[in-house]
PATI-137007 format. One record per residue (C-alpha): residue number from 0; residue in three letters; x, y, z. Coordinates in steps of 0.02 Angstrom, whole numbers. Last residue first. Layout:
! residues N
<sedo><num>NUM</num><residu>ALA</residu><X>X</X><Y>Y</Y><Z>Z</Z></sedo>
...
END
This chain:
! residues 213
<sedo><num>212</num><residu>UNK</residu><X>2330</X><Y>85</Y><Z>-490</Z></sedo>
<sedo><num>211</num><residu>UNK</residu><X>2306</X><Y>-101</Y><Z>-427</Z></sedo>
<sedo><num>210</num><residu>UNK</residu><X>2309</X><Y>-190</Y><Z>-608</Z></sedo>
<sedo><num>209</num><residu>UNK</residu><X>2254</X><Y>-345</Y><Z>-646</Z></sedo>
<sedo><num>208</num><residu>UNK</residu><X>2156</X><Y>-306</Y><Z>-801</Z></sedo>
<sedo><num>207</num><residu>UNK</residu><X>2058</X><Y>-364</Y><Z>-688</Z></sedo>
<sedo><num>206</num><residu>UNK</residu><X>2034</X><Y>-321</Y><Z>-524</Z></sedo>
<sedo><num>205</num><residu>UNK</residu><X>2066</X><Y>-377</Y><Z>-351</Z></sedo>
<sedo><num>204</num><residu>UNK</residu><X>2027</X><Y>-364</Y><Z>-147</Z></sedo>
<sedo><num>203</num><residu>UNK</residu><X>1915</X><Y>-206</Y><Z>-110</Z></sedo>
<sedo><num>202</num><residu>UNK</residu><X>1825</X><Y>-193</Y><Z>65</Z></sedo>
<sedo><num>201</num><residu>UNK</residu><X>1648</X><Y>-187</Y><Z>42</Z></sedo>
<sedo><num>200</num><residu>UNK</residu><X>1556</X><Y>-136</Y><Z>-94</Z></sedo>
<sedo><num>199</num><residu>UNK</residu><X>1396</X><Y>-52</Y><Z>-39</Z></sedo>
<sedo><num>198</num><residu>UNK</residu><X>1457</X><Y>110</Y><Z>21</Z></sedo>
<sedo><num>197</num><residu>UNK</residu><X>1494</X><Y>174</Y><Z>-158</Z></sedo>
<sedo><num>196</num><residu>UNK</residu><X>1522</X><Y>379</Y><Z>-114</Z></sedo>
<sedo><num>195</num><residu>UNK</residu><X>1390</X><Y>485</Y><Z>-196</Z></sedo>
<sedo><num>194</num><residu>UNK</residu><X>1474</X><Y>677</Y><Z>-229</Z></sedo>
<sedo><num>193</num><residu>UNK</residu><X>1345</X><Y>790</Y><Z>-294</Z></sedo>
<sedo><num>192</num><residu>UNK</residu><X>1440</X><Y>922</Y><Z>-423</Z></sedo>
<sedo><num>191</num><residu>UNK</residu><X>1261</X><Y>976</Y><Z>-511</Z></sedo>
<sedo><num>190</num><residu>UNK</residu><X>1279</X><Y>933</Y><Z>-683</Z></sedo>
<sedo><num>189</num><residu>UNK</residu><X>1417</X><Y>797</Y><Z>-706</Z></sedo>
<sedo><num>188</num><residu>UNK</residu><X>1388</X><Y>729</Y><Z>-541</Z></sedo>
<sedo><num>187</num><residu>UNK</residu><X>1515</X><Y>656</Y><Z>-451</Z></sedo>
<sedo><num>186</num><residu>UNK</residu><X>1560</X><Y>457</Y><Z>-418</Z></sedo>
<sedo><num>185</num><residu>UNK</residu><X>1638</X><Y>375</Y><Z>-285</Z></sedo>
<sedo><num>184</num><residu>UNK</residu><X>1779</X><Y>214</Y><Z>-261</Z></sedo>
<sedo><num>183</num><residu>UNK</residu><X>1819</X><Y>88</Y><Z>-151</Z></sedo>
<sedo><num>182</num><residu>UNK</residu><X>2018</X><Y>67</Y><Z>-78</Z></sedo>
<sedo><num>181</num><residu>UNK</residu><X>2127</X><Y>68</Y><Z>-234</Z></sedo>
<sedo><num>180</num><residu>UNK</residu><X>2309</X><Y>80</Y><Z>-193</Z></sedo>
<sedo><num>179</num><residu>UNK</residu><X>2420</X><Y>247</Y><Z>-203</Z></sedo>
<sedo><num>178</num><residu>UNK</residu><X>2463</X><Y>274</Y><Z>-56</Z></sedo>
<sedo><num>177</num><residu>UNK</residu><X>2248</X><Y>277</Y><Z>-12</Z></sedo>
<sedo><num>176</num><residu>UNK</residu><X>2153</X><Y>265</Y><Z>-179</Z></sedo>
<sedo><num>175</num><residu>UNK</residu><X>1977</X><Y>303</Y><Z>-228</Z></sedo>
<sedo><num>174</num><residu>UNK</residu><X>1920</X><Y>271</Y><Z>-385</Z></sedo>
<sedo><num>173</num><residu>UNK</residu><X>1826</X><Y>382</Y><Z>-476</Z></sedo>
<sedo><num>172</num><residu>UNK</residu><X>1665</X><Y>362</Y><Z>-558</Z></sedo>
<sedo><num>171</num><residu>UNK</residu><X>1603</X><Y>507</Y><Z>-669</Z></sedo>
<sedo><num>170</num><residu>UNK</residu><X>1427</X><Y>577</Y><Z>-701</Z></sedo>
<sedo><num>169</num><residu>UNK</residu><X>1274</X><Y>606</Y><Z>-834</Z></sedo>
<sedo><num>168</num><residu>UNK</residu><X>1324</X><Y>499</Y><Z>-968</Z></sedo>
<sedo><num>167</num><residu>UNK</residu><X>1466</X><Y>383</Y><Z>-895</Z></sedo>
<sedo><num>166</num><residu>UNK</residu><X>1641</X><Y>473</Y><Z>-893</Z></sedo>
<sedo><num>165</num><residu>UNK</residu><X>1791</X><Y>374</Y><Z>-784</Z></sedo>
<sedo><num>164</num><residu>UNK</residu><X>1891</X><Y>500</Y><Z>-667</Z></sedo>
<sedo><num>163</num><residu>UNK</residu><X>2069</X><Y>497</Y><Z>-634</Z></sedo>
<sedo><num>162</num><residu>UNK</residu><X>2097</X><Y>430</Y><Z>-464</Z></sedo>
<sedo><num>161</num><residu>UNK</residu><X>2043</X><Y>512</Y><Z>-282</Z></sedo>
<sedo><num>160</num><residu>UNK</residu><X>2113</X><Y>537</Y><Z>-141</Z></sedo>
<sedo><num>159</num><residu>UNK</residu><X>2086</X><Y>433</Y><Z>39</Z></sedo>
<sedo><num>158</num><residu>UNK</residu><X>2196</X><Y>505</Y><Z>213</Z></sedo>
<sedo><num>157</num><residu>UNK</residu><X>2040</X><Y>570</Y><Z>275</Z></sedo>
<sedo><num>156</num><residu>UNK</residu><X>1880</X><Y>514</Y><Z>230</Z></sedo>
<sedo><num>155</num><residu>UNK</residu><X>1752</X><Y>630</Y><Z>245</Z></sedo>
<sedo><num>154</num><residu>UNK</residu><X>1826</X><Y>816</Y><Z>215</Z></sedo>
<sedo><num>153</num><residu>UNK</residu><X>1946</X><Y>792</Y><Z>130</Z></sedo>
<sedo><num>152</num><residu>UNK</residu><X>1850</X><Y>647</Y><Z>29</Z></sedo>
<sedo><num>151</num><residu>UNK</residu><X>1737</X><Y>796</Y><Z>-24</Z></sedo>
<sedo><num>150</num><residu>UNK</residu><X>1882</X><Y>887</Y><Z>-50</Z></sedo>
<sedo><num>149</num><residu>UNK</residu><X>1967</X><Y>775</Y><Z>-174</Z></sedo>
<sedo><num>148</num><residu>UNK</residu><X>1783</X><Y>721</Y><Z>-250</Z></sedo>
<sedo><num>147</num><residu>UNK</residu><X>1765</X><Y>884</Y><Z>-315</Z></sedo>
<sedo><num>146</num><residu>UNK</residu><X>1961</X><Y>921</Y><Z>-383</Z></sedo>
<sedo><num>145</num><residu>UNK</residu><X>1935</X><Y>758</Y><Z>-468</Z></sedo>
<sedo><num>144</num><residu>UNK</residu><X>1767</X><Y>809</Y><Z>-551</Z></sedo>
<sedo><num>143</num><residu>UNK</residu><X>1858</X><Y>979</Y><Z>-596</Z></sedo>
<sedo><num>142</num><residu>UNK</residu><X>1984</X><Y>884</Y><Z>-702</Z></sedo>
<sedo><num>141</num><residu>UNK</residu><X>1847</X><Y>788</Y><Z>-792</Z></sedo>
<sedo><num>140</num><residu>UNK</residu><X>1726</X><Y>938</Y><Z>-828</Z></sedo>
<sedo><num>139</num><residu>UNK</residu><X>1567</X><Y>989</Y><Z>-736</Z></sedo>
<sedo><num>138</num><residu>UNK</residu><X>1437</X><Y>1061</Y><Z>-856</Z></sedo>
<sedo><num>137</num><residu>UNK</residu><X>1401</X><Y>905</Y><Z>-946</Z></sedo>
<sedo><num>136</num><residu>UNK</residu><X>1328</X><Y>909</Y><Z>-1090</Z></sedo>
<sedo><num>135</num><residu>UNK</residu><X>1128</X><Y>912</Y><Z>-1120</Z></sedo>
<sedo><num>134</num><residu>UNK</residu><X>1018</X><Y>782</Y><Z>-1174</Z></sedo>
<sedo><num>133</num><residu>UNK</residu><X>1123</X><Y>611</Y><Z>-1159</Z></sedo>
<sedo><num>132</num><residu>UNK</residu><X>1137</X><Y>535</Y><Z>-1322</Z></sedo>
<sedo><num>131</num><residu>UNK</residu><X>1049</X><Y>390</Y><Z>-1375</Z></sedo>
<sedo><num>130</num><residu>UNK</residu><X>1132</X><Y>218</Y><Z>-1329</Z></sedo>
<sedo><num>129</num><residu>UNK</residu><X>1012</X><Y>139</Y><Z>-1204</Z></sedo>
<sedo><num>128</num><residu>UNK</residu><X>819</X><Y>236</Y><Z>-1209</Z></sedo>
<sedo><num>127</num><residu>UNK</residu><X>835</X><Y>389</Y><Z>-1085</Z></sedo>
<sedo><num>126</num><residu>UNK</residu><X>841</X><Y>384</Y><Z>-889</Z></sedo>
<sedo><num>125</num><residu>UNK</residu><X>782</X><Y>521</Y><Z>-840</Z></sedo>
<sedo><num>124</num><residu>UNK</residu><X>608</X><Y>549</Y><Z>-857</Z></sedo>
<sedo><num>123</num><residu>UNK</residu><X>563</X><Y>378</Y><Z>-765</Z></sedo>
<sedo><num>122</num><residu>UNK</residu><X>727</X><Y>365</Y><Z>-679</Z></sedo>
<sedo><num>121</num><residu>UNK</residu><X>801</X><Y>194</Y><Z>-728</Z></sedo>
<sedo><num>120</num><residu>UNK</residu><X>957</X><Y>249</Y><Z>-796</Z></sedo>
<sedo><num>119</num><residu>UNK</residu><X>1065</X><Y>198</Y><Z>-973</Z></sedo>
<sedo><num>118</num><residu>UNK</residu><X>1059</X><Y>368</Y><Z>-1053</Z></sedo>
<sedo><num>117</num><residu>UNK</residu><X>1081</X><Y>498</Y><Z>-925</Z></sedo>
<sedo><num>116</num><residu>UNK</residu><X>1137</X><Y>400</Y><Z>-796</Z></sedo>
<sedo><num>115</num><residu>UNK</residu><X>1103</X><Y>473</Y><Z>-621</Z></sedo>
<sedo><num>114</num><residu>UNK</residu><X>977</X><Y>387</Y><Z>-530</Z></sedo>
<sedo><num>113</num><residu>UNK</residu><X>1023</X><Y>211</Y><Z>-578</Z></sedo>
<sedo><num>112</num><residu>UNK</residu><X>1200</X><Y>211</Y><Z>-607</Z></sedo>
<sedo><num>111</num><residu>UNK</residu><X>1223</X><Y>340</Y><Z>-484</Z></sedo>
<sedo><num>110</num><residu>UNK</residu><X>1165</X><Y>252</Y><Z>-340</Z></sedo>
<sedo><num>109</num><residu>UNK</residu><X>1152</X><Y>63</Y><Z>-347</Z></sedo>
<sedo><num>108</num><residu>UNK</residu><X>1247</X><Y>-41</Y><Z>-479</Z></sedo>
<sedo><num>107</num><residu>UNK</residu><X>1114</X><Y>-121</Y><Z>-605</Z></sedo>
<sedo><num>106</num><residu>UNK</residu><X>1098</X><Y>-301</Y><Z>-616</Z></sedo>
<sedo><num>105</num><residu>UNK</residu><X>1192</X><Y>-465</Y><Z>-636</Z></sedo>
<sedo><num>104</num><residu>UNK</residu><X>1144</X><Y>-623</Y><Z>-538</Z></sedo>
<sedo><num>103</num><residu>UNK</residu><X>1285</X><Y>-746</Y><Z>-509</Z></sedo>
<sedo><num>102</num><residu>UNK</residu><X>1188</X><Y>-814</Y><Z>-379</Z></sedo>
<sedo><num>101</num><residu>UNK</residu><X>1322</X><Y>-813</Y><Z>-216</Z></sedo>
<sedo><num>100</num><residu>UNK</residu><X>1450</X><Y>-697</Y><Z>-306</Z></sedo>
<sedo><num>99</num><residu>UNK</residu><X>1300</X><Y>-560</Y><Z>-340</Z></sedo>
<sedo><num>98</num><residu>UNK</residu><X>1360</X><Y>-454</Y><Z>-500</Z></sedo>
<sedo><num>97</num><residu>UNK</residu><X>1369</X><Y>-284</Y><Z>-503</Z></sedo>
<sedo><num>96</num><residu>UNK</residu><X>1332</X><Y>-150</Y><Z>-652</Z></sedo>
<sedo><num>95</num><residu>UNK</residu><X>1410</X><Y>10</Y><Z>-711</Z></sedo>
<sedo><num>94</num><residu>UNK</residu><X>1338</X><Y>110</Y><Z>-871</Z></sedo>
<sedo><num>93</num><residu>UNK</residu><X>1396</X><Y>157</Y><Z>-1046</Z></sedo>
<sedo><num>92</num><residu>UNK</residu><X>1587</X><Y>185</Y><Z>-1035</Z></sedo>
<sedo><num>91</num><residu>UNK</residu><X>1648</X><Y>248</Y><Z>-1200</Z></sedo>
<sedo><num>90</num><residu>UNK</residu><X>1731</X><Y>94</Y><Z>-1304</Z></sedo>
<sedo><num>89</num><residu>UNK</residu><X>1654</X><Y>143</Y><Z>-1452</Z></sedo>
<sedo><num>88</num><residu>UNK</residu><X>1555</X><Y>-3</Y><Z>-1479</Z></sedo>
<sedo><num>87</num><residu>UNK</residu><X>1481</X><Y>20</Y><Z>-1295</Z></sedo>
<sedo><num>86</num><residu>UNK</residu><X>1550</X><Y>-23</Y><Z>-1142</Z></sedo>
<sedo><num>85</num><residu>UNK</residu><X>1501</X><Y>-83</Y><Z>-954</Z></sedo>
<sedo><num>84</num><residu>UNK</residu><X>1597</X><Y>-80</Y><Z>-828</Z></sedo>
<sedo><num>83</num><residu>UNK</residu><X>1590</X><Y>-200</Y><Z>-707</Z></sedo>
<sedo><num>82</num><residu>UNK</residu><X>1584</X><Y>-254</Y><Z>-508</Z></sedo>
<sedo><num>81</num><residu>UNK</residu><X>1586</X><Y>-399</Y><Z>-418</Z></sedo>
<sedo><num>80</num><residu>UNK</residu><X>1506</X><Y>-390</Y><Z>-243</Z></sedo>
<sedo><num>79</num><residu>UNK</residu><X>1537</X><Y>-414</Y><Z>-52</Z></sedo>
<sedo><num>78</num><residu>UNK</residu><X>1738</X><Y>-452</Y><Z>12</Z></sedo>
<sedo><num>77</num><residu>UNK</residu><X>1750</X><Y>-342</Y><Z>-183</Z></sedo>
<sedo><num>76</num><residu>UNK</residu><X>1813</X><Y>-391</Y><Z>-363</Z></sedo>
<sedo><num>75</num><residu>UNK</residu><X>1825</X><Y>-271</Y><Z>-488</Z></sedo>
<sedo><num>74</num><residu>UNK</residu><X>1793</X><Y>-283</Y><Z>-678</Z></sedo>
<sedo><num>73</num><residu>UNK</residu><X>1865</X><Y>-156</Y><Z>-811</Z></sedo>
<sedo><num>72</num><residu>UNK</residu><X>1757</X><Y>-187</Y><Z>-961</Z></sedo>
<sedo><num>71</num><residu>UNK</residu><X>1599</X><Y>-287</Y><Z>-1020</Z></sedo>
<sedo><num>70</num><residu>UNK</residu><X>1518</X><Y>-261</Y><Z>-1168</Z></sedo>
<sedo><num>69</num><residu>UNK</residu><X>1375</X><Y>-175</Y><Z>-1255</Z></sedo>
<sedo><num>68</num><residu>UNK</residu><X>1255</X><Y>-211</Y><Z>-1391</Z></sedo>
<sedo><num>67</num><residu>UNK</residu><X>1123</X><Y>-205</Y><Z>-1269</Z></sedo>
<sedo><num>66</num><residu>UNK</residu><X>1077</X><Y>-399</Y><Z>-1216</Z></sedo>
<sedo><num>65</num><residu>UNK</residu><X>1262</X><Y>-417</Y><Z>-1230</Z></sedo>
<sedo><num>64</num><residu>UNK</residu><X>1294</X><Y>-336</Y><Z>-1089</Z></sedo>
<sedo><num>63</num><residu>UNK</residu><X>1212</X><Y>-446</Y><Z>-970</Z></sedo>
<sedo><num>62</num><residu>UNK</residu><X>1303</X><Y>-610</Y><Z>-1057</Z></sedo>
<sedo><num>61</num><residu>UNK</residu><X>1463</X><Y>-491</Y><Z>-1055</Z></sedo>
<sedo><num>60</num><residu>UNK</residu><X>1440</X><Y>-458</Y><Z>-859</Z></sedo>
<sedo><num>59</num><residu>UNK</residu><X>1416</X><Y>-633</Y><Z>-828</Z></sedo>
<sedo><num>58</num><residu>UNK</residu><X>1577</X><Y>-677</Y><Z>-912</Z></sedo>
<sedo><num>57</num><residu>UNK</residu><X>1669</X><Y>-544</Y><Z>-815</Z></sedo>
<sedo><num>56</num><residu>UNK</residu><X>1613</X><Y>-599</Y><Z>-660</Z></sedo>
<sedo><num>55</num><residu>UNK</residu><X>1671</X><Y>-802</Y><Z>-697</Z></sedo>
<sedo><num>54</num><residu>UNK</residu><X>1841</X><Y>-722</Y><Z>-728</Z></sedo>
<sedo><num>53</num><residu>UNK</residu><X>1844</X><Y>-624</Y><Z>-594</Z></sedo>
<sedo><num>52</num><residu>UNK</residu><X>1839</X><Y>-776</Y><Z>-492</Z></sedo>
<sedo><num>51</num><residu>UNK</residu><X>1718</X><Y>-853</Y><Z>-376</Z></sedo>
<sedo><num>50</num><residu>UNK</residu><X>1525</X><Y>-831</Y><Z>-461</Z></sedo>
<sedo><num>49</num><residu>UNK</residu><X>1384</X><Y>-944</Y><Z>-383</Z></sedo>
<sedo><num>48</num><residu>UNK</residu><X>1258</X><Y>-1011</Y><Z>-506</Z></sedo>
<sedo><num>47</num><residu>UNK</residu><X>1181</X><Y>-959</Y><Z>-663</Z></sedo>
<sedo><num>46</num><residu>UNK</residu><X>1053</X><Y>-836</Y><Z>-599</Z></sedo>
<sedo><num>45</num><residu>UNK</residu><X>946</X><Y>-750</Y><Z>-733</Z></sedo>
<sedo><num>44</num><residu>UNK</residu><X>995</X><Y>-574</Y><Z>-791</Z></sedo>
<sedo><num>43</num><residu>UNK</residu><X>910</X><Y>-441</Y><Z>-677</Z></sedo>
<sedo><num>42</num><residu>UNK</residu><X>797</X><Y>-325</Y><Z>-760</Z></sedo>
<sedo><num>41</num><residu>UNK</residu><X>830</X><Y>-152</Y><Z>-813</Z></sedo>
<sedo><num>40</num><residu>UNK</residu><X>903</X><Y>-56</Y><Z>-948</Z></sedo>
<sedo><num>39</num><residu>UNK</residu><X>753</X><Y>0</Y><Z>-1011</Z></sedo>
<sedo><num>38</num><residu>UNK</residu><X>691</X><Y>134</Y><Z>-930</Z></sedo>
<sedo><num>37</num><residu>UNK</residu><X>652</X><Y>254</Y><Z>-1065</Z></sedo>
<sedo><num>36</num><residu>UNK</residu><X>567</X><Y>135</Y><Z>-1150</Z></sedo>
<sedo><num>35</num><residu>UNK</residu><X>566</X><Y>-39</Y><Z>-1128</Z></sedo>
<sedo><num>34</num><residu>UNK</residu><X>582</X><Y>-192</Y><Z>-1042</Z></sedo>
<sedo><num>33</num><residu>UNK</residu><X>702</X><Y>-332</Y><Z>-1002</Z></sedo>
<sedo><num>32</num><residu>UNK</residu><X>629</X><Y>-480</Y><Z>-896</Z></sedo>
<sedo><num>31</num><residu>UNK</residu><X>677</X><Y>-511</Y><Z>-722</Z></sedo>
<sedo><num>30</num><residu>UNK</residu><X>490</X><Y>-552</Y><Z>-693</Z></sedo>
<sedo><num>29</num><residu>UNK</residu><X>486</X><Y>-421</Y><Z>-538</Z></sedo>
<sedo><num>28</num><residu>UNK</residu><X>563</X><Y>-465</Y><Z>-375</Z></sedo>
<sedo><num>27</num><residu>UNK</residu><X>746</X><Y>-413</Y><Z>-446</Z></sedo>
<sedo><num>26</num><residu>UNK</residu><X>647</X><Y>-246</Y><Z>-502</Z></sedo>
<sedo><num>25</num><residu>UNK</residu><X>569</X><Y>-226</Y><Z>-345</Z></sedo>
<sedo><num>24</num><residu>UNK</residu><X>722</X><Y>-259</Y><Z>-231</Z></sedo>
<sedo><num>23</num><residu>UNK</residu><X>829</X><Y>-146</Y><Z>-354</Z></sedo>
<sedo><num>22</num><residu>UNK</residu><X>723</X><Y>16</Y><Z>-335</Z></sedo>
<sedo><num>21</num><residu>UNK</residu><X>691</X><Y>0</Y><Z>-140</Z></sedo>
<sedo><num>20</num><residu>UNK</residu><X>900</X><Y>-17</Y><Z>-153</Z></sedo>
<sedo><num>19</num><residu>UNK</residu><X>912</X><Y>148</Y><Z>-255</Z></sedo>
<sedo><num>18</num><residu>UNK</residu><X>783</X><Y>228</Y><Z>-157</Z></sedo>
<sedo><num>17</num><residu>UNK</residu><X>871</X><Y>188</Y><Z>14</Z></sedo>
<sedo><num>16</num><residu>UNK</residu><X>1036</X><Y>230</Y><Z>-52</Z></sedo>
<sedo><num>15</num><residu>UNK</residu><X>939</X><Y>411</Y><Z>-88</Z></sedo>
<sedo><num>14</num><residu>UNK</residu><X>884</X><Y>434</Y><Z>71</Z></sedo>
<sedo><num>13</num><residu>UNK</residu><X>1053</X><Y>383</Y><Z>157</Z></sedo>
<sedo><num>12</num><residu>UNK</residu><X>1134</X><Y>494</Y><Z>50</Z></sedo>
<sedo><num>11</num><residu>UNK</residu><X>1044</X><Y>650</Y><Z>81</Z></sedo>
<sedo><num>10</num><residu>UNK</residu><X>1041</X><Y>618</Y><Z>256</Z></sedo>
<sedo><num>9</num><residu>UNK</residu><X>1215</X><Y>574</Y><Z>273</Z></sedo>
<sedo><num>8</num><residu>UNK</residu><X>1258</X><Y>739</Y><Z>169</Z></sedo>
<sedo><num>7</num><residu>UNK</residu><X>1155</X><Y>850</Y><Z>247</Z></sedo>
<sedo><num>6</num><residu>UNK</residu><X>1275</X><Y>917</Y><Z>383</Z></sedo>
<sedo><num>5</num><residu>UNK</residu><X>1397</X><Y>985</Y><Z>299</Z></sedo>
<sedo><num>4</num><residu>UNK</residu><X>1393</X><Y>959</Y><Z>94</Z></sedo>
<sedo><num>3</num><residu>UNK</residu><X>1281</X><Y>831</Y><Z>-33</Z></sedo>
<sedo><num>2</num><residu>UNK</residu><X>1224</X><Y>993</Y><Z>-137</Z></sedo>
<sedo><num>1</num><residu>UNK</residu><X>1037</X><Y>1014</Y><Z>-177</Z></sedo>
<sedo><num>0</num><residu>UNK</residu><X>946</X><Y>899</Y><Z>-279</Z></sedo>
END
């Protein structure tokens, strides 16, 4: 994948958006079943209703979770999604996830948790079975991630900077903040330095713990 910069970047964005999203519809067609293999975090969990508090979200992202010895995290609420983070034993963060308010269907986010995760993704030669090890380190380091998504929000969203960065195999989410709130967030890649900002969120309203930092 060649760098999201100048003039390519809505492309390049747009195309892959599209794939993540092509992605999700299929899989939230499909039986909603888990599988396996290297793809094997997928599958949507089964609807339980509408979801209208974080604490609602954060329950369906445990049940989810749970399925792979993982639990839920830091959980956001959006004006169009919840969002989670998911984590393992260790506490390391394993993968991100959203949850529908209307359904209360949890899945995959879009974007980097699907195309980029090392060890939780759904890229046929990618992805990797849940908890083994990514298969090689990360060339881009934490501090260098934020210097990364700095300029790229420089240069795309003025007057937005970003947070310190959360690890997942394979990338890190940042959030971004404007004086020194939380307006949406973006994640880099840990191998190439791609910058994937999180258009599908909407405008950001809470989180839990309920901190705005």
């Amino acid at each position: 994948m060649s760098r999201l910069r100048g003039r390519w970047l809505p492309l390049t964005v747009l195309v892959g958006t599209l794939a993540a999203l092509i992605v999700s519809v299929a899989w939230v067609a499909g039986s909603g079943f888990e599988r396996t293999g290297p793809t094997a975090m997928t599958g949507s969990l089964a609807r339980d209703g509408p979801v209208r508090n974080l604490a609602d979200a954060d329950r369906a992202a445990e049940r989810f979770a749970s399925r792979w010895n993982l639990h839920a995290g830091e959980v956001m609420q959006f004006s169009k999604n919840y969002y989670a983070e998911l984590l393992d034993a260790h506490g390391k963060h394993a993968t991100e996830v959203l949850v529908e308010p209307g359904s209360g269907a949890v899945h995959l986010e879009y974007g980097p948790a699907m195309m980029w995760n090392t060890a939780y993704g759904m890229m046929p030669g990618y992805g990797m079975t849940p908890g083994r090890a990514p298969s090689r380190a990360a060339a881009i380091g934490p501090d260098r991630a934020v210097r990364i998504a700095d300029q790229w929000l420089r240069d795309h969203r003025s007057g937005l900077h970003a947070a310190q960065p959360d690890a997942f195999p394979g990338y890190y989410t940042l959030h971004t903040l404007r004086d020194g709130h939380i307006v949406g967030m973006l994640s880099v890649n840990a191998t190439t330095g791609d910058v994937w900002y999180h258009t599908w969120h909407g405008r950001f309203l809470r989180m839990s713990p309920a901190m705005d930092r």
